[in-house]
C-alpha positions in Angstrom: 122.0 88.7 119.6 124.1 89.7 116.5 126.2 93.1 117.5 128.4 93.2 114.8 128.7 90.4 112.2 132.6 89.8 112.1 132.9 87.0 109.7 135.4 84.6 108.9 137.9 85.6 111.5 141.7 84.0 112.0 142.7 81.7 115.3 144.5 85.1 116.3 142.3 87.3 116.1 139.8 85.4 117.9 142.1 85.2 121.0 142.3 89.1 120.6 138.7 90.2 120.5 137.9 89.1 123.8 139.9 91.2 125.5 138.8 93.6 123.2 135.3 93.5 123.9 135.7 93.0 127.8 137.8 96.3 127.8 134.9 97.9 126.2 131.8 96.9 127.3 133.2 97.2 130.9 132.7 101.0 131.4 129.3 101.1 129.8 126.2 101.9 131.8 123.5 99.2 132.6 121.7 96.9 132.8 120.0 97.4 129.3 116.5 97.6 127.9 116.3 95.5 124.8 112.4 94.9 123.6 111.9 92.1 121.4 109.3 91.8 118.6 106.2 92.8 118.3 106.7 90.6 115.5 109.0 88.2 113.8 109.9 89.2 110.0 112.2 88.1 106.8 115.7 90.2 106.2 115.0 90.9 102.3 117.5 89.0 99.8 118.2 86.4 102.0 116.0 83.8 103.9 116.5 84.7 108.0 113.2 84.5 109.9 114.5 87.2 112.3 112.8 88.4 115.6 113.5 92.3 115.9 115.6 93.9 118.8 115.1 97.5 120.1 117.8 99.6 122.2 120.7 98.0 121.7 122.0 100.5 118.9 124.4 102.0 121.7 125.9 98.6 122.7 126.7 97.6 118.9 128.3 100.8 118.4 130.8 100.4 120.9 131.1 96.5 120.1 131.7 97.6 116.6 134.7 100.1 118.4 136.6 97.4 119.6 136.7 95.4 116.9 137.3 97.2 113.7 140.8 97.3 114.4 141.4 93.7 114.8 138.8 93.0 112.0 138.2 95.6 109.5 134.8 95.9 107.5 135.2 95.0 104.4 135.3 97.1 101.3 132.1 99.1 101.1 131.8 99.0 104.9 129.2 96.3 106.4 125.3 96.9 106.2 124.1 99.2 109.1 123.1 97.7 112.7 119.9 95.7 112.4 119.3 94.5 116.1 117.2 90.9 116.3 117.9 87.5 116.7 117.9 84.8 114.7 115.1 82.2 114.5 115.7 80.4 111.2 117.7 79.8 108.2 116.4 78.5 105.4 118.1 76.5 102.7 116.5 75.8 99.1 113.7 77.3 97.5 111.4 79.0 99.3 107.6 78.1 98.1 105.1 80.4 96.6 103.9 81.7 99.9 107.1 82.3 102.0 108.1 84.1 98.8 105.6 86.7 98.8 105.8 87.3 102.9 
């Protein structure tokens, strides 16, 4: 599950977040409901078959409080939390019927 989308990130601050994240998530209630589905879907603009997540808005917040100090969004801020998982990446063009899915 994607929480926060960090990036390209440096050897340093990889060795930072950890602790950053274990510090965080430690005091936060449990264990989680996270419903998957009903159905897989497309992220628009780019080609990620994605199966959605529910209830995990709270979790990526405070992921997402841990780790803008060690890596800030970038200009503009990042895209708001969009919970699922990742199925499938595609590369090339997409025919005429993926296209209009």
């Amino acid at each position: 599950m994607t929480l926060r989308f960090l990036g390209d990130v440096s050897d340093e601050q990889v060795a930072l977040l950890g602790p950053a994240l274990q510090a965080a998530v430690a005091g936060q209630p449990g264990p989680l409901d996270c419903r998957l589905g009903p159905a897989t879907a497309w992220f628009s603009q780019v080609r990620v078959l994605q199966l959605p997540a529910h209830g995990l808005d709270r979790l990526a917040a405070v992921v997402t409080g841990a780790t803008a100090a060690l890596v800030p969004e970038r200009d503009g801020g990042g895209p708001p939390f969009n919970g699922h998982l990742t199925l499938a990446r595609v590369k090339g063009r997409l025919g005429p019927r993926a296209q209009s899915e």
